[in-house]
Backbone as numpy.savetxt, mean C-alpha at the origin, in Angstrom:
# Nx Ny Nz CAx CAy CAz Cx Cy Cz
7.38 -21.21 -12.50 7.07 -19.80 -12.38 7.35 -19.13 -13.71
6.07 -18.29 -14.30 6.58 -18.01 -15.38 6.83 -15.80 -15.35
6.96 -15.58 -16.42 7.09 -13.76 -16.00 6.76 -13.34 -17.27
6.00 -12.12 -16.91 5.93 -11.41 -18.44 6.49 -9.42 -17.86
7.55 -8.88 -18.42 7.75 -7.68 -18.39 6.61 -6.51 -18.97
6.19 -5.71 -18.51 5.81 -4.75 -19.37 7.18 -3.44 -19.51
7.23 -2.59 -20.89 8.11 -2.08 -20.99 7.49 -0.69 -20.67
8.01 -0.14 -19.71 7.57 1.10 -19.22 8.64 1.73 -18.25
8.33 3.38 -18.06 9.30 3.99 -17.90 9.69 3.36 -16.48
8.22 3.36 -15.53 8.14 2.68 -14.31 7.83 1.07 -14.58
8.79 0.14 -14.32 9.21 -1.03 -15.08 8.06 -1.76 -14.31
6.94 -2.35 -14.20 6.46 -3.36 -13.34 6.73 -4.98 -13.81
7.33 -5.67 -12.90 7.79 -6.97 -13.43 6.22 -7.79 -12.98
5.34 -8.81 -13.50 4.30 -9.51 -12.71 5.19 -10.68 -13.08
4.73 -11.35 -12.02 5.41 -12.81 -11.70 3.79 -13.34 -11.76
3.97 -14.69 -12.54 2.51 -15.27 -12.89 2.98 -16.61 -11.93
2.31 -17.52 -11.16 2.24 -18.46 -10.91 1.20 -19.61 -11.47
2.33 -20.39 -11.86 1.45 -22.04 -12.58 0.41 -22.26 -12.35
0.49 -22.41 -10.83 -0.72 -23.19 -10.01 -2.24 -22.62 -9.49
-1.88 -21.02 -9.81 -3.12 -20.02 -9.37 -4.43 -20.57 -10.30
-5.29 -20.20 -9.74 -6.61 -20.38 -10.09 -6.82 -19.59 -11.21
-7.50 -19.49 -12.15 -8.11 -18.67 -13.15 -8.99 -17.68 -12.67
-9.03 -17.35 -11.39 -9.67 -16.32 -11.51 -8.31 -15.41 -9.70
-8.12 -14.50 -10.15 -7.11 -14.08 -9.34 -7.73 -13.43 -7.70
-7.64 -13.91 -6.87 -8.44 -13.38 -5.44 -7.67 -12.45 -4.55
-5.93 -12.31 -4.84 -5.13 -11.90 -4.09 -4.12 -11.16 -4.98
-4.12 -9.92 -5.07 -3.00 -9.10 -6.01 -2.15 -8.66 -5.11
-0.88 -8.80 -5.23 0.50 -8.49 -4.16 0.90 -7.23 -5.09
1.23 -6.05 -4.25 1.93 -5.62 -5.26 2.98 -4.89 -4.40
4.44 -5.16 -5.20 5.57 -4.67 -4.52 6.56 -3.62 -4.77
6.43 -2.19 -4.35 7.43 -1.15 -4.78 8.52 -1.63 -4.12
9.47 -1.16 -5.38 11.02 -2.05 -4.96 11.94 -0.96 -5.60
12.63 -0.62 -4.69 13.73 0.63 -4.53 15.11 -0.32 -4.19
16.13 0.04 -5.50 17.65 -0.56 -5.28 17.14 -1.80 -3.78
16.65 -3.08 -4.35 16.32 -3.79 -3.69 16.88 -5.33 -4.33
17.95 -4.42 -5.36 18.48 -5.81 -6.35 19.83 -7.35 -5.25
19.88 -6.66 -4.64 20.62 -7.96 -3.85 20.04 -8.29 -3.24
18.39 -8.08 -2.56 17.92 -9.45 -1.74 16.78 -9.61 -2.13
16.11 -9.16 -3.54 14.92 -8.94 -3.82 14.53 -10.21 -4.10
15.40 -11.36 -4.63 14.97 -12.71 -5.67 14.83 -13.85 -4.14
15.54 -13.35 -3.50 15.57 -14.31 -1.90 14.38 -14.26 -1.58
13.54 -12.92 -1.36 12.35 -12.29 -0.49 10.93 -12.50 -1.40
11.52 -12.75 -2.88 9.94 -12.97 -3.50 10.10 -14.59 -3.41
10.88 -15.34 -3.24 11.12 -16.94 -3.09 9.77 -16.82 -1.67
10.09 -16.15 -0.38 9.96 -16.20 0.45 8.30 -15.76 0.71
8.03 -14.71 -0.38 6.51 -14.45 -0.44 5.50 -15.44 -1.15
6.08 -15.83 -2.23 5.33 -17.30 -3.02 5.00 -18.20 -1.72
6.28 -18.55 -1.50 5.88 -19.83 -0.49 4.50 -19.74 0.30
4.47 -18.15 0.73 3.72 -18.21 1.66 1.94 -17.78 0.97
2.04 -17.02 0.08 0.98 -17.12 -0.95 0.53 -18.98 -1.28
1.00 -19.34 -1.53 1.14 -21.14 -2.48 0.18 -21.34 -0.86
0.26 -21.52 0.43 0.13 -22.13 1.49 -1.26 -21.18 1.72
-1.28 -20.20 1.27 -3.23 -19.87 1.31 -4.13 -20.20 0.81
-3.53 -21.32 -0.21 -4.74 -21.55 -1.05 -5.40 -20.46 -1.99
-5.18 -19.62 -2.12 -6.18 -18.70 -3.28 -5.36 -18.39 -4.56
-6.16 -17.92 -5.59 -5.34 -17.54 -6.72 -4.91 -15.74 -5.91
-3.60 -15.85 -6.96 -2.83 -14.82 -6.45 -2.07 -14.54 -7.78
-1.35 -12.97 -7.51 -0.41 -12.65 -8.86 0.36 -12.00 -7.91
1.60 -11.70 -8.23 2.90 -10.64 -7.37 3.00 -9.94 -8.55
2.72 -8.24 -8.77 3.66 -7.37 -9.24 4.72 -6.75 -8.46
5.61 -6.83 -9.12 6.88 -5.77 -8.67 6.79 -4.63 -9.02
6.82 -3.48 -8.46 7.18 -2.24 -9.80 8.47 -1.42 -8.92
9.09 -1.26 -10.31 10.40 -1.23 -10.55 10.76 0.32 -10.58
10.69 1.53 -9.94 10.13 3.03 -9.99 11.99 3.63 -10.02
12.67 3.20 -11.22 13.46 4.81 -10.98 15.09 3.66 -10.66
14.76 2.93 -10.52 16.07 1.78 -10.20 17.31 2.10 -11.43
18.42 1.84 -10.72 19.57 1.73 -11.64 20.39 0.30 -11.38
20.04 -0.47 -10.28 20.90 -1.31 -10.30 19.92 -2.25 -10.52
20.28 -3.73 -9.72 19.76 -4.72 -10.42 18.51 -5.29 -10.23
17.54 -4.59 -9.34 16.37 -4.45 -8.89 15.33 -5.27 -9.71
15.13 -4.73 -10.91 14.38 -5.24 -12.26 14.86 -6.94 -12.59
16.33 -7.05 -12.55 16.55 -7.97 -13.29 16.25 -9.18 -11.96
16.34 -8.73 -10.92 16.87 -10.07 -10.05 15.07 -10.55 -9.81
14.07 -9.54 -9.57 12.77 -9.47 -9.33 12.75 -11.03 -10.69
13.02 -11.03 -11.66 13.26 -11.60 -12.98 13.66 -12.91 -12.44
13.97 -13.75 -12.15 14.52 -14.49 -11.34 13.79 -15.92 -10.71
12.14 -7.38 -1.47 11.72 -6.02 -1.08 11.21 -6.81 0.47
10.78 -6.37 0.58 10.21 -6.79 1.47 10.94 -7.59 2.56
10.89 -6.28 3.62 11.38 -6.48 4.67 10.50 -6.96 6.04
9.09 -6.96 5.13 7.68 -7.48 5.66 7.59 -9.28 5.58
7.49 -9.67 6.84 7.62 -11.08 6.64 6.12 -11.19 5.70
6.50 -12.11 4.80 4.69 -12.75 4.22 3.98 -12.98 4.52
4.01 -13.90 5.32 3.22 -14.70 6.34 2.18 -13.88 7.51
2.32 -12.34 7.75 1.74 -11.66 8.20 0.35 -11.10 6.43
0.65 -12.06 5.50 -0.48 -11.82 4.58 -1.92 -12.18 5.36
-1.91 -13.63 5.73 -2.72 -14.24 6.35 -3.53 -14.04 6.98
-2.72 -13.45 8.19 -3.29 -12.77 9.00 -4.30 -11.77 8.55
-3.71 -10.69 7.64 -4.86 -9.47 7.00 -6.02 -9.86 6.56
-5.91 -11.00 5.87 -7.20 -11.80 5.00 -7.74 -12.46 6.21
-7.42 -13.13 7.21 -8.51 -13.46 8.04 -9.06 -12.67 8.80
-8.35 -11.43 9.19 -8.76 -10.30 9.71 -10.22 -9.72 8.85
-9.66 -9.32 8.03 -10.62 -8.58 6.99 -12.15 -9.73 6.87
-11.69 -10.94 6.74 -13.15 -11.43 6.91 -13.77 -11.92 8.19
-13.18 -11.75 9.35 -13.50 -11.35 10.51 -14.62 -10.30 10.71
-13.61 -9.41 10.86 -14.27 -8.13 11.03 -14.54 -7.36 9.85
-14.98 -7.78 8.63 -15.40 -6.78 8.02 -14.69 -5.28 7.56
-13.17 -5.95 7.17 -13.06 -4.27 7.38 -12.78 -3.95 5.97
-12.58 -2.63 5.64 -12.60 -2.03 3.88 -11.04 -1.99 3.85
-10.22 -2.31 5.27 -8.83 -2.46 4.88 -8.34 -2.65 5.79
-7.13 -3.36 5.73 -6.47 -4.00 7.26 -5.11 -3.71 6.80
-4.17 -3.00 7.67 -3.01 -1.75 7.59 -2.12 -2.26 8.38
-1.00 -3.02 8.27 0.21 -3.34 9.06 0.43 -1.89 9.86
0.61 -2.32 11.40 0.91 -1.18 12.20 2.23 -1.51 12.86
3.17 -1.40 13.00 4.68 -1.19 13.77 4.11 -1.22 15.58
2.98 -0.05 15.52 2.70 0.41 17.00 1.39 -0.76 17.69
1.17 -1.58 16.80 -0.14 -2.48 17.27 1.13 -3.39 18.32
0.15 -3.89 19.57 0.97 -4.43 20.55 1.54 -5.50 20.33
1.15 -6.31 19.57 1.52 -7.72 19.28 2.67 -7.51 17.96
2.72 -6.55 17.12 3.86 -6.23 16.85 5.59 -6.78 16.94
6.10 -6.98 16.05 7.23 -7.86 16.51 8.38 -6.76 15.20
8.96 -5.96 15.88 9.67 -5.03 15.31 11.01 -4.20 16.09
12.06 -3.96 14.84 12.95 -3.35 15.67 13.57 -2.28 14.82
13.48 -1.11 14.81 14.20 -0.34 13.73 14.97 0.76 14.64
15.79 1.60 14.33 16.24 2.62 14.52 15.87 3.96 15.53
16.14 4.17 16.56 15.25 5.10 17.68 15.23 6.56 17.07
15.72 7.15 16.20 15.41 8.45 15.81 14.63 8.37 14.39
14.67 7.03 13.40 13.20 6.67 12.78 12.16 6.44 13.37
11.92 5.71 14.53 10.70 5.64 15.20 9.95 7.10 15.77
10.97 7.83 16.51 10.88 9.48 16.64 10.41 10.10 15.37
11.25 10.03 14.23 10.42 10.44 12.85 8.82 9.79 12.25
8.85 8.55 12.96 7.12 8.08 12.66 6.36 8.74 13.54
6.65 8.80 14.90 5.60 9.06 15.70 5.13 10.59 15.14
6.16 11.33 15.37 6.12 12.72 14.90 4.79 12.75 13.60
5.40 12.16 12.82 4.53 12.00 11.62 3.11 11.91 11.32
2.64 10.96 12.61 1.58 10.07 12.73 0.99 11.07 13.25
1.46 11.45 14.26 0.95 12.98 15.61 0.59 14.17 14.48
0.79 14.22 13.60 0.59 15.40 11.89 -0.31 15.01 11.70
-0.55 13.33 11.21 -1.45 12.96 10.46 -2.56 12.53 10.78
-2.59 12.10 12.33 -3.87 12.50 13.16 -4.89 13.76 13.15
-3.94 14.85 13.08 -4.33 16.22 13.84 -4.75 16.64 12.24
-4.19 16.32 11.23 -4.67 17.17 9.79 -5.47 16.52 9.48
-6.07 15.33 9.57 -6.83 14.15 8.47 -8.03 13.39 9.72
-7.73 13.44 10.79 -8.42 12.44 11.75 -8.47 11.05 11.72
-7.44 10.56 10.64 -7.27 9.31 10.70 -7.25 8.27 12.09
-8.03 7.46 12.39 -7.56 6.82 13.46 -7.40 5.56 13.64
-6.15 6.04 13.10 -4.77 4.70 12.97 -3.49 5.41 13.46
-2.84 4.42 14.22 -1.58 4.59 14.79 -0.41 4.45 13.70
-0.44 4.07 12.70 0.82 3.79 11.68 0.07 4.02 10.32
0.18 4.96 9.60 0.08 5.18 8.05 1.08 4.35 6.79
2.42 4.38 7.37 3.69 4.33 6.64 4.32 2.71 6.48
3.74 1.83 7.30 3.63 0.35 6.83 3.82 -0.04 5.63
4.55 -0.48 5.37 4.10 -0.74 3.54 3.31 -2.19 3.10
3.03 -2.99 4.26 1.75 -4.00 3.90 0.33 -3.69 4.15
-0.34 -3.07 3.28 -1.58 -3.01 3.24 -2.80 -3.85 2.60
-4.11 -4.14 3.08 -4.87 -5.11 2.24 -5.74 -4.28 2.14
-6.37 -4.14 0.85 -7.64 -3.50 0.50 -8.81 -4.14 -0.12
-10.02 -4.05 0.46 -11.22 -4.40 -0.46 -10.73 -4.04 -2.27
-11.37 -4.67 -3.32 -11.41 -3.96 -4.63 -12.35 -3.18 -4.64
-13.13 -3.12 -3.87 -14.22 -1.84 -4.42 -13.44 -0.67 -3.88
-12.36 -0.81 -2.71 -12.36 0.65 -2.07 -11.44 0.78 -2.98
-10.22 0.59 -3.39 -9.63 0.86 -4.98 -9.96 1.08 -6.25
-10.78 -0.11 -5.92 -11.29 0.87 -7.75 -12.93 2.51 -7.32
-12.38 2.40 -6.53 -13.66 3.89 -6.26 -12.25 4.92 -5.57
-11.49 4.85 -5.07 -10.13 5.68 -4.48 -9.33 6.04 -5.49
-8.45 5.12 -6.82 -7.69 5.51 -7.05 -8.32 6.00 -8.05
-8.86 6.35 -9.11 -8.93 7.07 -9.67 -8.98 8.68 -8.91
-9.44 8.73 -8.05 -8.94 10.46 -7.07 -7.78 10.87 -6.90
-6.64 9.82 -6.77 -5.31 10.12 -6.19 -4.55 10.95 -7.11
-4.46 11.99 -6.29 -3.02 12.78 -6.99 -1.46 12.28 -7.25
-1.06 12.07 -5.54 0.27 11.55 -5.20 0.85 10.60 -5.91
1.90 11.00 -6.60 2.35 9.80 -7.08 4.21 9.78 -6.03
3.74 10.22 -4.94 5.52 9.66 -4.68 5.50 9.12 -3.38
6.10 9.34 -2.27 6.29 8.46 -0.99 4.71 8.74 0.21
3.80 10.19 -0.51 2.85 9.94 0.55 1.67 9.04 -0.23
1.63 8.66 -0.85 0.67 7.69 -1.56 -0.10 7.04 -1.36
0.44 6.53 0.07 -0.66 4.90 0.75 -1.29 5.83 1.70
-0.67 7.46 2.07 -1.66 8.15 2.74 -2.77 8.16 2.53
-2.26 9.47 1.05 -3.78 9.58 0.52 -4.68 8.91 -0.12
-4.36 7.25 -0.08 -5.11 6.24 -0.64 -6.04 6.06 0.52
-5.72 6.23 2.31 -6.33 6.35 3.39 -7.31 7.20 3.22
-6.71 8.09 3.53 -7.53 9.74 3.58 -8.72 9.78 2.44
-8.61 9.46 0.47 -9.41 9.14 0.09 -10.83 8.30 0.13
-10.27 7.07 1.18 -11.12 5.65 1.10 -11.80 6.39 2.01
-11.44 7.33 3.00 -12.23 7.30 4.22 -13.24 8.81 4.03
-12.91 9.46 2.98 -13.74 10.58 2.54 -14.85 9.75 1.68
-14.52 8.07 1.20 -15.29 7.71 0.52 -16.56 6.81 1.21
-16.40 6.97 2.51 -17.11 6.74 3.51 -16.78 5.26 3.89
-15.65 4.68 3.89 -14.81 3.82 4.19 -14.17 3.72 5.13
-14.59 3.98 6.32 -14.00 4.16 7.26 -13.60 3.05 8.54
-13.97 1.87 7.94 -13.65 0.45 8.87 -11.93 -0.06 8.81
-11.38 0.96 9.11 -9.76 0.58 9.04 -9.01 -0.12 9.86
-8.39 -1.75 9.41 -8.56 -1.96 11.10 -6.91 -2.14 11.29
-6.35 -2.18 11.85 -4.81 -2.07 12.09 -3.78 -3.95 12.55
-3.71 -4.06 11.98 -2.94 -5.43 12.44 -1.33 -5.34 12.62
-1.13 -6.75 13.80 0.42 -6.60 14.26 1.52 -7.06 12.57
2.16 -6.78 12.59 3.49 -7.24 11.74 4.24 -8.16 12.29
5.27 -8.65 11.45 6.55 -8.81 12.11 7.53 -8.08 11.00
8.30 -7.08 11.53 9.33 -6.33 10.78 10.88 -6.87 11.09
11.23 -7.05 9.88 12.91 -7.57 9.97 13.63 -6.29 9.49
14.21 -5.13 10.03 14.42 -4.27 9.53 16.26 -4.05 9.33
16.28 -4.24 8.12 17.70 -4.22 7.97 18.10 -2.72 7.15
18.09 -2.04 8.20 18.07 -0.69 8.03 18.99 -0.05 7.00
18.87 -0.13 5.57 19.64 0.91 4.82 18.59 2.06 4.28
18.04 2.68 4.81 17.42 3.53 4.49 17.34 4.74 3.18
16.66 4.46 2.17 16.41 5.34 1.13 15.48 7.16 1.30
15.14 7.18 2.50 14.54 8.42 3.04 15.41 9.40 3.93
16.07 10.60 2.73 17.34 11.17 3.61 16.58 12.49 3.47
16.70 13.36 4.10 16.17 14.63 4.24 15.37 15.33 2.62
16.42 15.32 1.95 15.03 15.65 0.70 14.06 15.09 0.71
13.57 13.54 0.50 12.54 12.66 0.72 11.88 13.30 2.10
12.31 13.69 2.82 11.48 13.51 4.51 10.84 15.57 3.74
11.05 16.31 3.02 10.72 17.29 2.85 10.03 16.89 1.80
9.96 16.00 0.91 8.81 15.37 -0.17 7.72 15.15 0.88
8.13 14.12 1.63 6.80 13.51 2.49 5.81 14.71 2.79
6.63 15.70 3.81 5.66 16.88 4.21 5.14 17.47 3.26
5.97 17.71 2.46 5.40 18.69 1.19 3.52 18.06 0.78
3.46 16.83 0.33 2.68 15.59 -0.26 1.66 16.05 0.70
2.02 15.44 2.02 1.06 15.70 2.82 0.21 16.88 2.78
1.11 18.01 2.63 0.18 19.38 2.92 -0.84 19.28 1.76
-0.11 18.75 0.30 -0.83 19.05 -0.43 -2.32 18.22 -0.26
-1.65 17.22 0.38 -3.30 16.22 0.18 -4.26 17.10 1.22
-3.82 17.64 2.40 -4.92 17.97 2.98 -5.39 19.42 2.30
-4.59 20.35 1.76 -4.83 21.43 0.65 -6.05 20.88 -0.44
-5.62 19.79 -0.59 -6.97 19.47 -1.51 -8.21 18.98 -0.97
-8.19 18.40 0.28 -9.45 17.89 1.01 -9.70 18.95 1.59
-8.91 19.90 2.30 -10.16 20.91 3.30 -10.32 21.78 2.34
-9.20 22.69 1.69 -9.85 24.20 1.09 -10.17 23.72 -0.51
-9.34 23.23 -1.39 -9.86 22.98 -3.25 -11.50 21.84 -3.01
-11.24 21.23 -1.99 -12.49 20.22 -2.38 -12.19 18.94 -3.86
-11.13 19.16 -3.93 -10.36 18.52 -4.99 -11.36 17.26 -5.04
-11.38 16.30 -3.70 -11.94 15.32 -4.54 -12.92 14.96 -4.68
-14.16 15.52 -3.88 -15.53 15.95 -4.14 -15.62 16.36 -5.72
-14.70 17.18 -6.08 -14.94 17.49 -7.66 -14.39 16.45 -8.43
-13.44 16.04 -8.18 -12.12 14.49 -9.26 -13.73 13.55 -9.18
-14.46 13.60 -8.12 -15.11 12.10 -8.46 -16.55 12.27 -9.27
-16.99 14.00 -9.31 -18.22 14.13 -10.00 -17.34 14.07 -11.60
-16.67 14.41 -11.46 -16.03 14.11 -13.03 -15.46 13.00 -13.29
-15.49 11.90 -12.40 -15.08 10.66 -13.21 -16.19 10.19 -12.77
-17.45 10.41 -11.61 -18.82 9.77 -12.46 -19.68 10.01 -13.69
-18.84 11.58 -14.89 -19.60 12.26 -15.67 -18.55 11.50 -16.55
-17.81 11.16 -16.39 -16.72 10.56 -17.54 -17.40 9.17 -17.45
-17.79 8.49 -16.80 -18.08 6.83 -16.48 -19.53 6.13 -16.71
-20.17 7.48 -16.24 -21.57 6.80 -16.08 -22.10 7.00 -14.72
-23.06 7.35 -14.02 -23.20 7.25 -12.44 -23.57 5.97 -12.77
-23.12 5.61 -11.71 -23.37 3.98 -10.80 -22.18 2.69 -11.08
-21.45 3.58 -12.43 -20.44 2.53 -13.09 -19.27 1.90 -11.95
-18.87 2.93 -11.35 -18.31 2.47 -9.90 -18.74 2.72 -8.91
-19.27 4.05 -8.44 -19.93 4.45 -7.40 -21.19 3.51 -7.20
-21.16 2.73 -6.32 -22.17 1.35 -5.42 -21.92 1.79 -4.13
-23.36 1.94 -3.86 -23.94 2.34 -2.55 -23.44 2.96 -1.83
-23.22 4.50 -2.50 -21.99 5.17 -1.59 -22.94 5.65 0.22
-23.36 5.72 0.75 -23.94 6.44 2.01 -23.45 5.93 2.86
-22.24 6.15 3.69 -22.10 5.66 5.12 -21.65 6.59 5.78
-21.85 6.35 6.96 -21.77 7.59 7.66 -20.17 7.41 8.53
C-alpha cells in the first residue's frame, strides 16, 4: 500500500493501492472527524473489502479541521461496515439508479444507535421531505454511491461546504433531473461518541434553510449552472439533460 499526502488546509490523505487497475472504477471517499484511534483498523477493514470486488478503486480520506491523530493514523471512520459497498454497486446496476443512499430506515437494515438521535433523524427527514420532496427516508447516511456524471454535473452548483452537504448534493442531482434515487439497507456499528452537539444541530438547520432559500426563491442554481455552461462550453458537461 502506498500514500501520497496533499498539503492543504483540509488535509486529504489518498491511499493508492498496488493492485488497482489503471484505470480507477470506484472512488471511496472518507470524511474523518477526530477518528485518530480507530481510523487505521477501519481503512484495513475497507481495502479488504474493496480488494474482494474486483475493480480498480482509490480511498481518499479528508482530514477537515482535526487536531489529533486522525491524519497521521489514516497514514498507516467508518462506522459503515464496507461490505455494504457491494451491495450499492450491484444495486445501481440492477436498477439503474443515478445513486444508491445507505438508509438506517430501509427494512433490512441492521442498526442500533441512540433513541433521542433517531428522534433527531426522523424529525429531520419529516423537514426534508416537506421542504425539498425528496423521496427518501434517510438523507444523513454517510455511505453514498453516485453515477460520475451526476457529480461532475452537481458539484460544481454546491454551495454547502459543512454538515448539510450530501443534502444538497441530493436536492441538486434531483433538480438536475436525476431523480432515480434508490435507498439500500446498511449495517451500522454505532459506537456512539457523537461530534453533533447543539451548535452543529443549529448549523444543520441553518444549511438547510439556506439550500432551499436558494432553490425556491434566488433560483441560485438554475443561474450557478447557466454560468458554468458560459464558463465551459454548452455540452462540455451538460449531456442530455431532459428528464422529467
Amino acid at each position: 500500500m502506498s500514500m501520497r499526502t496533499h498539503d492543504l488546509a483540509t488535509e486529504a490523505v489518498v491511499v493508492d493501492i498496488e493492485e488497482q487497475r489503471s484505470t480507477v472504477d470506484l472512488s471511496v471517499v472518507i470524511p474523518a472527524f477526530r477518528e485518530g484511534h480507530r481510523i487505521h483498523q477501519n481503512l484495513g477493514r475497507l481495502v479488504d473489502a474493496l480488494n474482494a470486488l474486483g475493480v480498480g478503486y482509490e480511498v481518499i480520506v479528508v482530514s477537515d479541521g482535526n487536531t489529533d491523530s486522525t491524519a497521521s493514523e489514516a497514514r498507516r471512520d467508518m462506522e459503515l461496515d464496507p461490505a455494504n459497498i457491494k451491495v450499492f454497486m450491484e444495486m445501481m446496476q440492477r436498477s439503474n439508479c443515478d445513486a444508491v443512499i445507505g438508509s438506517k430506515r430501509h427494512p433490512d437494515s441492521k442498526v442500533s444507535y441512540p433513541a433521542f438521535r433517531r428522534l433527531q433523524s426522523s424529525v429531520y427527514q419529516l423537514l426534508v421531505r416537506a421542504l425539498f420532496g425528496l423521496a427518501v427516508r434517510d438523507t444523513q447516511t454517510g455511505l453514498k454511491l453516485f453515477r460520475r456524471q451526476v457529480l461532475s454535473e452537481a458539484i460544481p452548483l454546491l454551495a454547502i461546504k459543512r454538515f448539510a452537504f450530501d443534502l444538497e448534493l441530493l436536492v441538486v442531482s434531483r433538480f438536475l433531473g436525476y431523480r432515480n434515487i434508490c435507498e439500500a439497507p446498511i449495517t451500522l456499528n454505532y459506537k456512539f461518541e457523537s461530534t453533533v452537539d447543539l451548535r452543529a444541530a443549529w448549523w444543520v438547520l441553518w444549511d438547510t434553510a439556506a439550500i432551499w432559500y436558494r432553490l425556491r426563491i434566488r433560483n441560485y442554481y438554475q443561474h450557478r449552472r447557466r454560468q458554468v455552461e458560459t464558463q465551459l462550453g454548452d455540452g462540455q458537461i451538460w449531456r442530455a439533460r431532459s428528464r422529467s
